[in-house]
C-alpha distance (Angstrom), angle and dihedral (degrees) to the residues before:
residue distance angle dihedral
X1 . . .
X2 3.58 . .
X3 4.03 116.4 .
X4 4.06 120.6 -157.9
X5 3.67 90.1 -136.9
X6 3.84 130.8 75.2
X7 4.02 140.2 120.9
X8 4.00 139.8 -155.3
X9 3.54 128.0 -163.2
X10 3.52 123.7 -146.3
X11 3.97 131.1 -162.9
X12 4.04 131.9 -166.6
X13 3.95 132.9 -118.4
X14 4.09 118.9 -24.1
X15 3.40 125.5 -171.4
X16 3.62 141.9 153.6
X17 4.27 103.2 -174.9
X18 3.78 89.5 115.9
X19 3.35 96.5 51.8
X20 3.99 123.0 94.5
X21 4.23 112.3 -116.2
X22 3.73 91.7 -111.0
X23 3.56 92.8 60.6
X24 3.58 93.9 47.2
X25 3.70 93.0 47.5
X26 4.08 78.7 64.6
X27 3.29 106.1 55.9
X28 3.97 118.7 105.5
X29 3.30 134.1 144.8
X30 3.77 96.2 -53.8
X31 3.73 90.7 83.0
X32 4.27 87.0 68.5
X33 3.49 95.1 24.2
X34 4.30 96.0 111.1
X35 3.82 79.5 54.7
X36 3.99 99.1 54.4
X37 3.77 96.2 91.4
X38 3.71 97.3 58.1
X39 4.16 85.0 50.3
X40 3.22 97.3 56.3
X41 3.79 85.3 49.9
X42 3.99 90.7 60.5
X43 3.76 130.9 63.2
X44 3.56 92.2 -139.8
X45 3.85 143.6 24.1
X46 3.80 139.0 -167.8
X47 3.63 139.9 -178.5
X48 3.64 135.5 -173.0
X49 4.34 108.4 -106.3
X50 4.01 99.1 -151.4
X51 2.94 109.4 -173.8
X52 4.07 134.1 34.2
X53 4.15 114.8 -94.5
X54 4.17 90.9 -142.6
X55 4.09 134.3 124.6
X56 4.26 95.1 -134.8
X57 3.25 119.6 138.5
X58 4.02 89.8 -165.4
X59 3.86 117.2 90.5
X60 3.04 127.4 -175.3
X61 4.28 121.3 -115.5
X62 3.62 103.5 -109.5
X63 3.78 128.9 137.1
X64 3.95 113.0 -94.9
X65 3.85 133.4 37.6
X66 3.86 110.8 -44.3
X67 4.16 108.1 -133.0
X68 3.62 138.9 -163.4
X69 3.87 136.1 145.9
X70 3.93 142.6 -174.6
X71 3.60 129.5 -73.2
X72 4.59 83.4 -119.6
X73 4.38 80.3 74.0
X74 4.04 88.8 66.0
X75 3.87 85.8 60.8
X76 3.48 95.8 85.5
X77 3.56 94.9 39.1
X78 3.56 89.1 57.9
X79 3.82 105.2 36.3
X80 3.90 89.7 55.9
X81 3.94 88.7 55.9
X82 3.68 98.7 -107.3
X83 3.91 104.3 164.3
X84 3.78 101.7 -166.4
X85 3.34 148.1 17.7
X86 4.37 129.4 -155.1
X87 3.88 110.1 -135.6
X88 4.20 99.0 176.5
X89 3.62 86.6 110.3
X90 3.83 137.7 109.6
X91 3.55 111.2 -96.0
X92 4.13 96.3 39.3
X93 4.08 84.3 93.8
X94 3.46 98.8 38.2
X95 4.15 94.0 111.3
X96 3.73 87.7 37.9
X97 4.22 129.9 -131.8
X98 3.50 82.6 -26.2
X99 3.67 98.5 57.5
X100 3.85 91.9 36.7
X101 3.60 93.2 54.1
X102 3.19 90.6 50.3
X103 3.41 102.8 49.6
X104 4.10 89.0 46.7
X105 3.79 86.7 54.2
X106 3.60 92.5 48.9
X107 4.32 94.7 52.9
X108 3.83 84.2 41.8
X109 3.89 93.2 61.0
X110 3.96 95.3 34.1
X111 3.98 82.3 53.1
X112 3.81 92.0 -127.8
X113 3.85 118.1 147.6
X114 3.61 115.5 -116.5
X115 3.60 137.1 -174.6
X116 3.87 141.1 158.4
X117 3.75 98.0 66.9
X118 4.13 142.4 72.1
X119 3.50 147.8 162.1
X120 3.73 85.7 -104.1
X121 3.61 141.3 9.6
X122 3.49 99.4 -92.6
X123 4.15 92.8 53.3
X124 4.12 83.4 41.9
X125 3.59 94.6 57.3
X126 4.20 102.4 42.9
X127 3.82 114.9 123.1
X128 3.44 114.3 -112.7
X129 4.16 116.1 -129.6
X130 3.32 132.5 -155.7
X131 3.91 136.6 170.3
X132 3.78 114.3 -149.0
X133 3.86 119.6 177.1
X134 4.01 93.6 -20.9
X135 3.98 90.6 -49.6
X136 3.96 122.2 109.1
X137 3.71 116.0 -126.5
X138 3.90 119.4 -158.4
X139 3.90 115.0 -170.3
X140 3.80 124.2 -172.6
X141 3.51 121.0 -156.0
X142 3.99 119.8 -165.5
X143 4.19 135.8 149.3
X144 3.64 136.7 -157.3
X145 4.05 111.1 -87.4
X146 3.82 107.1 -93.6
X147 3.87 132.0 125.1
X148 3.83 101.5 -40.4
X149 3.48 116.5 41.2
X150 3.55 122.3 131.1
X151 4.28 126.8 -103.6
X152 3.56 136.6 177.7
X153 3.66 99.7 -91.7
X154 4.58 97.3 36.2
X155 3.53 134.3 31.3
X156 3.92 132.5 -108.5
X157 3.64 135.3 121.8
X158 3.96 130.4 -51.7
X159 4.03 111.8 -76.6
X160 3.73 133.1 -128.8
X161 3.97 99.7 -104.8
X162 3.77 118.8 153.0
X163 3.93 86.8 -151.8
X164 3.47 105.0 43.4
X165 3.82 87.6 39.9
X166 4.10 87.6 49.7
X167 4.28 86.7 58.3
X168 3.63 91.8 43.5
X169 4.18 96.5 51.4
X170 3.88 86.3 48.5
X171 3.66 95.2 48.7
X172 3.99 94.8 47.3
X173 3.63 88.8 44.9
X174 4.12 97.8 57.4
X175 3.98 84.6 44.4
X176 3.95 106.8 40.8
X177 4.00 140.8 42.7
X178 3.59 96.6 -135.9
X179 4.02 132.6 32.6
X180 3.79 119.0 -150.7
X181 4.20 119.9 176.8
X182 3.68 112.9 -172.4
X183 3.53 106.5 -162.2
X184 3.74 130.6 -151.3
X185 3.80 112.3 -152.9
X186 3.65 156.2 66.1
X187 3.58 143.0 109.5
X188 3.85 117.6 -34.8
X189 4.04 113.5 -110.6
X190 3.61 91.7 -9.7
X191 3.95 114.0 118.9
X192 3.96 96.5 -156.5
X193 3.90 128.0 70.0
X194 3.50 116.7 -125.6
X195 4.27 118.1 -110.7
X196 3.97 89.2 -106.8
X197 4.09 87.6 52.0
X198 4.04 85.8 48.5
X199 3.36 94.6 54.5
X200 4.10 101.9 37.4
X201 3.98 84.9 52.2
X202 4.08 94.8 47.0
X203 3.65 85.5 49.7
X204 3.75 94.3 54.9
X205 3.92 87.5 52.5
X206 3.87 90.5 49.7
X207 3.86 87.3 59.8
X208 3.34 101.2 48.1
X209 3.87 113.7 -72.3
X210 4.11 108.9 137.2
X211 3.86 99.4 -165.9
X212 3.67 127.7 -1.7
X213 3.74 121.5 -161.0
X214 4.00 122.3 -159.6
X215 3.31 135.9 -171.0
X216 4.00 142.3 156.5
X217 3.64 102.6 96.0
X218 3.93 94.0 102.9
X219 3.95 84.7 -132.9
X220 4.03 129.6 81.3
X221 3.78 103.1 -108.2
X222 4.27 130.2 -164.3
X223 3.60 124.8 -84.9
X224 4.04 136.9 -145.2
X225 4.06 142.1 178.7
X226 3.44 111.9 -126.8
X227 4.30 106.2 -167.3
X228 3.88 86.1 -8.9
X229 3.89 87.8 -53.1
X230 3.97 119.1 134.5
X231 3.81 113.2 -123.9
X232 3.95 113.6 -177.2
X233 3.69 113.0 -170.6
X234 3.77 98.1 -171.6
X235 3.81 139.3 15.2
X236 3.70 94.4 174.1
X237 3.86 120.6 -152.4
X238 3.79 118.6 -19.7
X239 3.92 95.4 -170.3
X240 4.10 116.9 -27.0
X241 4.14 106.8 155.7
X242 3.81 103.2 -151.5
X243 3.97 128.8 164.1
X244 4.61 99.2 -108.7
X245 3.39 96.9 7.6
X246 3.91 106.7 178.8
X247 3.91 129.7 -119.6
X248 4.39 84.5 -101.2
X249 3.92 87.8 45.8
X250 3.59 92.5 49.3
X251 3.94 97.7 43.2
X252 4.30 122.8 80.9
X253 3.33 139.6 178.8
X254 4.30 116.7 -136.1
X255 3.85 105.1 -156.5
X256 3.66 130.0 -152.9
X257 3.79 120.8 -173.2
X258 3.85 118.8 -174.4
X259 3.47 124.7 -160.3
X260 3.80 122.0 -154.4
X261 4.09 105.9 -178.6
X262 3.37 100.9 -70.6
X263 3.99 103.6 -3.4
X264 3.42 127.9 85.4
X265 3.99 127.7 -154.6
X266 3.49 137.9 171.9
X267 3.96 150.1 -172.6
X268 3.56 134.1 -153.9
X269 4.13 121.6 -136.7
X270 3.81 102.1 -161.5
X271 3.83 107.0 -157.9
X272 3.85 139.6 174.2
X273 4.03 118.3 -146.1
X274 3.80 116.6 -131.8
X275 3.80 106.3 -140.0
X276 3.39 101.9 -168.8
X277 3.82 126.8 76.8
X278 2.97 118.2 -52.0
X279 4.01 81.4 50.2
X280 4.05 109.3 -158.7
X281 3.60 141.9 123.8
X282 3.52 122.7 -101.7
X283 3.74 124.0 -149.0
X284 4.37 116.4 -128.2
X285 3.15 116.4 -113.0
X286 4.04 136.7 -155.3
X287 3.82 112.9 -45.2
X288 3.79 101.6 13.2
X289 4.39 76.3 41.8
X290 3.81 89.9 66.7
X291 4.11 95.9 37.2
X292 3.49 81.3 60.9
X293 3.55 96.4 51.4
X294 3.70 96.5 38.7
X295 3.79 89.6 57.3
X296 3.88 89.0 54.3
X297 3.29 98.2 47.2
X298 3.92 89.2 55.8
X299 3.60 91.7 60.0
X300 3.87 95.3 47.3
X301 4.28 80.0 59.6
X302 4.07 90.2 53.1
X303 4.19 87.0 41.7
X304 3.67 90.3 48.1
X305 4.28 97.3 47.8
X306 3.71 106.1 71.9
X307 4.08 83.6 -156.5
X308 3.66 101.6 53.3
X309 3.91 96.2 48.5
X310 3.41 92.9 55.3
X311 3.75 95.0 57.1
X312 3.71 86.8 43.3
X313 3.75 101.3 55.5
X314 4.33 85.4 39.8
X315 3.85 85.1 52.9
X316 3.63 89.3 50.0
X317 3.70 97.9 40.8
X318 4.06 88.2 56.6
X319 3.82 97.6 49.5
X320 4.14 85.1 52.6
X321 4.02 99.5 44.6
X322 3.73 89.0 90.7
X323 3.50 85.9 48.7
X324 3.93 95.9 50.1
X325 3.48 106.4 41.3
X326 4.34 103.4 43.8
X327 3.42 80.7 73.4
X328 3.92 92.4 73.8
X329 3.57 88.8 56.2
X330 3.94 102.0 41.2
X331 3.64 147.0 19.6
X332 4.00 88.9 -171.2
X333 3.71 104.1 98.2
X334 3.60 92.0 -156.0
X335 3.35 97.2 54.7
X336 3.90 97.6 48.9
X337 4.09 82.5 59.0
X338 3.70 90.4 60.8
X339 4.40 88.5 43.2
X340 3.91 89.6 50.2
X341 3.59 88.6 46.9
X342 4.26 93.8 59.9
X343 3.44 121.6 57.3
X344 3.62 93.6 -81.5
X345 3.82 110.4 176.0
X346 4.10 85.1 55.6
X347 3.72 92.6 47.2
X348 4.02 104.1 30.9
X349 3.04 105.8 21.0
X350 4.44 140.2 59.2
X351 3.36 136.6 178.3
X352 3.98 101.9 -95.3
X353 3.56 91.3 42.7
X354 3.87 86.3 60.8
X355 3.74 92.7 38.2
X356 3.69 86.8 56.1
X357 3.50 104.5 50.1
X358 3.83 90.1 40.7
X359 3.54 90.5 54.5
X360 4.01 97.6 41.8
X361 4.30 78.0 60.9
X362 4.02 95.6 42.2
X363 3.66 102.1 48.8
X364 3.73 110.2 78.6
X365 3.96 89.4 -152.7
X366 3.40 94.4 53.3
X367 3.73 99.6 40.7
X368 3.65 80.9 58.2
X369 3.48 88.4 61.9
X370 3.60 96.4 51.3
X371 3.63 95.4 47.8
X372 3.52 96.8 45.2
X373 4.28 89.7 49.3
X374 3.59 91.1 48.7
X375 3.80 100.3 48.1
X376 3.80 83.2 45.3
X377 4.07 87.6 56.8
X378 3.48 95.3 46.8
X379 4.13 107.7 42.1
């Protein structure tokens, strides 16, 4: 019998690769355990599994830090009744099949619903079903295109492709009641979404989506509803141990969306991880509560002015072009602190050098070019 009334709760990024495998081996449920009462609120829960649970000692060559853990981090996960976790994300491939099939094997055993990943494109990109108190839910999984995503011929996690992605919203939304897409992208540290990201996420409502959840940015990020449909832009970290992790590092946002037929509500669990032992999350409370809040709120006000955005993600585009284009010049990292430190655009840099590069990234064709060189370079 279906019932009008149900809710999920979704959290950000968790990880445990920079932790040491005595401190893993001592996680349990403790480490969620301030979080427990709104679970056992909800019908259903997912988190985002960043990193691959596998033994390999053979990464892959990608750009960026290459993670993995042990199947003891999933205790928590577990233990605190998480039911799922989203693996479309760009670390899941970063041991390769091996470390995928591990990690698939792993969540198979521990009897913890997965989704987002395969050992091809095809098992990648399957809609995940779920019947909660009579109603169908449909959840779609899918990451920006870096180092691990899935193909025809390898394995990886379920791409960013506004066709693909088209097929796959129509198909869950014949066969389901609901429509969730958790996203996996954005711009690192950086709290807003970019107008592009805006615009690809309203679309995804238009067609059918009825919440979508992202997260990747390491930082909590603004919200909106778009035709009474929840778009959150940022979840932050849910629990990712690092040595100096900042105040934005260390602070999350737990979601809970409740649907009642057709409305949909939500509420925000502001929380702070505690990265020394005893590792946990702690809830916010009261004053710091609202600052939290407050802060949010400000972005949904920049996400909701077409104008203001704009000059936000130029403003942030400028303050990273230093931090783009040394890499064109050097792979040395000291070195590129010593080029951002001279007036490098006068010195490095001219005006059809830039127009080529920015055109080599414009052009579909010749993107397609580039991508298809570079893959060719690197498999």
């Amino acid at each position: 019998m279906k019932e009008n009334k149900f809710s999920l709760c979704f959290g950000g990024d968790f990880c445990t690769s920079f932790m040491n495998p005595n401190d893993i081996a001592s996680l349990d449920h403790t480490v969620f355990q301030e979080l427990e009462p709104i679970l056992s609120e909800s019908d259903y829960a997912v988190i985002n599994l960043e990193n691959p649970i596998t033994d390999s000692d053979s990464p892959i060559y990608k750009t960026g830090p290459n993670l993995k853990s042990t199947p003891g981090s999933l205790k928590p996960i577990k233990e605190s009744g998480i039911h799922a976790v989203s693996l479309a994300n760009n670390h899941i491939y970063d041991y390769g099949d091996e470390g995928l099939k591990d990690t698939l094997k792993i969540l198979a055993e521990e009897k913890i619903d997965h989704f987002g990943a395969g050992q091809n494109l095809e098992n990648a990109s399957r809609i995940f079903y779920k019947k909660i108190r009579g109603n169908v839910l449909a959840i779609i999984n899918i990451t920006e295109n870096e180092w691990g995503n899935a193909s025809n011929d390898r394995g990886g996690a379920n791409p960013i492709d506004i066709i693909d992605n088209t097929k796959q919203i129509n198909e869950a939304k014949l066969n389901s009641d609901q429509l969730i897409l958790i996203i996996h992208g954005g711009h690192e540290h950086n709290e807003l979404p970019n107008p592009s990201t805006v615009k690809l996420y309203r679309y995804y409502v238009e067609i059918g989506a009825d919440a979508i959840i992202s997260h990747h940015t390491h930082t909590i990020g603004g919200f909106e509803y778009y035709h009474g449909k929840p778009i959150f832009y940022g979840l932050g970290n849910l629990f990712f141990p690092v040595q100096k992790a900042s105040n934005n590092w260390k602070t999350g946002l737990f979601l809970k969306i409740d649907f009642n037929r057709d409305q949909i509500s939500h509420e925000l669990f502001p929380f702070e991880q505690k990265l020394n032992k005893p590792y946990k999350i702690e809830l916010i409370e009261n004053d710091k509560k609202a600052d939290v809040l407050n802060r949010i709120y400000k972005l949904n006000e920049i996400i909701s002015d077409k104008e203001r955005l704009k000059v936000e993600w130029e403003n942030y585009c400028e303050k990273n072009f230093n931090n783009v284009f040394t890499f064109f010049y050097s792979k040395n990292s000291f070195l590129r602190k010593i080029i951002k430190r001279l007036p490098f655009r006068k010195i490095f840099l001219n005006r059809q050098q830039i127009a080529f590069i920015h055109n080599n990234y414009r052009c579909e064709s010749h993107k397609e070019i580039m991508f298809e060189l570079g893959k060719k370079y690197f498999q």
